[in-house]
N, C-alpha and C positions, 0 to 999 in steps of 0.2 A: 539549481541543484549542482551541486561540484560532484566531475566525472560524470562529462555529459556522456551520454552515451546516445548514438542515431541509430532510436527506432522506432518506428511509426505505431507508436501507443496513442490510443482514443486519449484527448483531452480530458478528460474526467478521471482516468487513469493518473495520470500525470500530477493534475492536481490534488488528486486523495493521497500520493506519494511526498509530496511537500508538503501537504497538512501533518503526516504521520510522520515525517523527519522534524515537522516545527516541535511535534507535539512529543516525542522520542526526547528531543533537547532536553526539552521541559522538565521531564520526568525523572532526569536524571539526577532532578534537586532533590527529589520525594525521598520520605523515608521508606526502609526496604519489604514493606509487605505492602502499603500503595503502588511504589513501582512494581512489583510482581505482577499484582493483580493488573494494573492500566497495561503493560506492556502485552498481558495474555489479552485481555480486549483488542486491545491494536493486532496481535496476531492472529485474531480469530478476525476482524475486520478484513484484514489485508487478503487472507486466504479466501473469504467470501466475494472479492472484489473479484480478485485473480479468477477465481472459476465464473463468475460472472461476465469478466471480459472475454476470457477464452472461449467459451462458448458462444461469444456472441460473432468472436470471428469466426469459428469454425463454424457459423450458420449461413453469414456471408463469403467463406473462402474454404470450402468444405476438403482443400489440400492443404489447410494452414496445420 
């Protein structure tokens, strides 16, 4: 990923974030009610992700 940025995100995180930059690229071939629709996926994925991880640190580090 370009603009690394250092923070100790779960590897799974990580990786779902360069799946959804590869696939973001991609998208941007599509025509414009595909793109719409794929990018509202991808932002309903990434927000499910997000509360996912958050949660699962503030189960392990309950001052994160």
């Amino acid at each position: 990923m370009s603009g690394n940025v250092s923070l100790d995100l779960p590897q799974d995180l990580l990786e779902s974030i360069q799946r959804t930059r590869t696939a973001a690229i991609a998208l941007a071939k599509l025509p414009s009610d595909a793109k719409n629709n794929a990018l509202e996926a991808i932002a309903v994925a990434l927000e499910q992700q997000l509360i996912a991880t958050l949660t699962t640190c503030d189960r392990k580090n309950p001052k994160f």
